[in-house]
N, C-alpha and C positions, 0 to 999 in steps of 0.2 A: 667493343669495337675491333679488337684482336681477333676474334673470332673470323668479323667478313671481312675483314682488310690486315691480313696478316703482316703485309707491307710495311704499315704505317705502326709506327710504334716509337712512343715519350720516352720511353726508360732514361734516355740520355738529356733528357728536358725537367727535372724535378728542380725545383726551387730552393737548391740546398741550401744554397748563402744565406735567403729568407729564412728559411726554417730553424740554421742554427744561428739566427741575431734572434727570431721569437722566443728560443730555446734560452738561450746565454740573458738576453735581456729582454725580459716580454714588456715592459715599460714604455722602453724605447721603441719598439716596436709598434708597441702602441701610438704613444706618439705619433712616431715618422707615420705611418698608415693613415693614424685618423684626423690628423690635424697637419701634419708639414706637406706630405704630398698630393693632396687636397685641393692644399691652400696653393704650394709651387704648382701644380700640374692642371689645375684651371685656371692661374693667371698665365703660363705657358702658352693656352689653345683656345680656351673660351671668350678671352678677353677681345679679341679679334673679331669675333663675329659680333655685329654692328654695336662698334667699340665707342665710348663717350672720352673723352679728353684721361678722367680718371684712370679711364681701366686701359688709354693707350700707357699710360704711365704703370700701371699694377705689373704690363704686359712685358715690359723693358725690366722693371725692378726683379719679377721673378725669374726671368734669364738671367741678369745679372745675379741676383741670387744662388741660383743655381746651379751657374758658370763658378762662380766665387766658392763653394760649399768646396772643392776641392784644391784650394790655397790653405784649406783651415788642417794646421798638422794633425795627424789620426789621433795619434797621444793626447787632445784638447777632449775632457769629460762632454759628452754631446749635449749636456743640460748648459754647458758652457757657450760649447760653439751656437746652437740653434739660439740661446738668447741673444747671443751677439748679430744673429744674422737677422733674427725677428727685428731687435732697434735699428738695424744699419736698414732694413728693408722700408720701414716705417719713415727714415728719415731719406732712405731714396726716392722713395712713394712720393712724399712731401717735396722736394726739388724738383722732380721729372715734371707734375702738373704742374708747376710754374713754367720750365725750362719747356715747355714742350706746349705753351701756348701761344702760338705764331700763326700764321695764315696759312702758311705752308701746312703744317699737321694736320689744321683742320680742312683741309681741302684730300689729303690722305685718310682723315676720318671717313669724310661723305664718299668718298669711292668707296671705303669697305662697306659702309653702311649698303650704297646699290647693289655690291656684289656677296652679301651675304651668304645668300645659298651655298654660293661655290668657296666661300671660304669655312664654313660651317661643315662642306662636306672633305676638306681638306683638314680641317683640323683633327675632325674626327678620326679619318685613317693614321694621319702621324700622331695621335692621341695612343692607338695600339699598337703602331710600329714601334714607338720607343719603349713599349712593353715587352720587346723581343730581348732589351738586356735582361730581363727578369731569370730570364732560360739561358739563355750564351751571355760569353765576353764578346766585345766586339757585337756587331750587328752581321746575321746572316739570316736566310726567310728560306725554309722551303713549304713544305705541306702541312707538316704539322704543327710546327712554329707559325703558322698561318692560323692553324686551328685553335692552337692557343689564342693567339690574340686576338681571332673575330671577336669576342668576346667584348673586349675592350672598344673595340671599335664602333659597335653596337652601343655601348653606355657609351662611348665620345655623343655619339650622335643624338641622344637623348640628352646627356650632358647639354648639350648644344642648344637643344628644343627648347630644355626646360629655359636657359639662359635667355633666347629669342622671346617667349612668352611672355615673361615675365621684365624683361629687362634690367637683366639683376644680376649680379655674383652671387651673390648671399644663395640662390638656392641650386645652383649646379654644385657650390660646395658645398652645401648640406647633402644633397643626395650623395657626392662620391663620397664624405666621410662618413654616411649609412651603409654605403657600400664597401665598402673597405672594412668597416666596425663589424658587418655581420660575418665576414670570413674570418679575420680575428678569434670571434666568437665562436666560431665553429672550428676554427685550428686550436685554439687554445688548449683546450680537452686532450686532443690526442700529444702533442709538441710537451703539456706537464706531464702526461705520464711514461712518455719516454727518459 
């Protein structure tokens, strides 16, 4: 790409932070990739597009989640903190669909239900925006931090499909932790032998 667009150039976009937690702890990495972000990052965005009582509750629990995962001091072994967040989340889950069964909600349900599409194609873009921490602190977008994350925005959107089809969690998070598992797989090689 350097060649016809001399312009545009990553150099300053490499995923070091990632690279050195796969490097230092490829477990955890594993982990976090194929099963917590997954799990947080399609109750986040997916849960929305024509959401059931449940999964407005999954929806709340994983931002709270989330939100919460930086209260937990850095010094807590992560095999610590994430079980702790897995039961607290299990037993939010479980309160919110009680607490969050009123008229009112479910008259907010049945609007998202109509307006699907348009939340489906929002989710998807903020799905790869907040891919942009991946590359910078903070959040900034130009061209190529664009091009990084079409990417993402693309599996949002598919994430999304498979979700609307099916009517299911269960396989927009199987597909992103395929998806996630096979980069893994293919960084693993080079991140050991460095």
């Amino acid at each position: 790409m350097k060649e016809y667009y001399p312009w545009i150039t990553g150099d300053e976009y490499e995923q070091a932070s990632l690279m050195d937690l796969m490097r230092d702890d490829p477990l955890y990495f594993l982990v976090a990739t194929v099963i917590i972000a997954p799990l947080l990052e399609e109750g986040m965005f997916r849960t929305l597009i024509k959401p059931t009582l449940s999964q407005a509750a999954f929806f709340l629990t994983a931002w709270i989640i989330f939100l919460g995962r930086s209260f937990i001091p850095a010094d807590v072994h992560w095999m610590i903190a994430n079980g702790f967040l897995l039961v607290l989340g299990i037993f939010l889950w479980m309160a919110l669909k009680e607490l969050l069964n009123t008229p009112f909600v479910h008259r907010q349900l049945a609007f998202l239900n109509r307006g699907y599409v348009a939340m489906w194609m929002v989710t998807s873009l903020l799905f790869g925006l907040i891919h942009v921490m991946n590359y910078v602190e903070g959040f900034e977008l130009n061209l190529v931090l664009f091009l990084l994350i079409f990417p993402r925005i693309v599996a949002g959107y598919f994430f999304g499909k498979i979700k609307i089809l099916n009517q299911s969690m269960v396989w927009p998070m199987a597909l992103h932790a395929m998806n996630n598992g096979v980069v893994f797989l293919i960084l693993l090689p080079r991140i050991l032998s460095s």
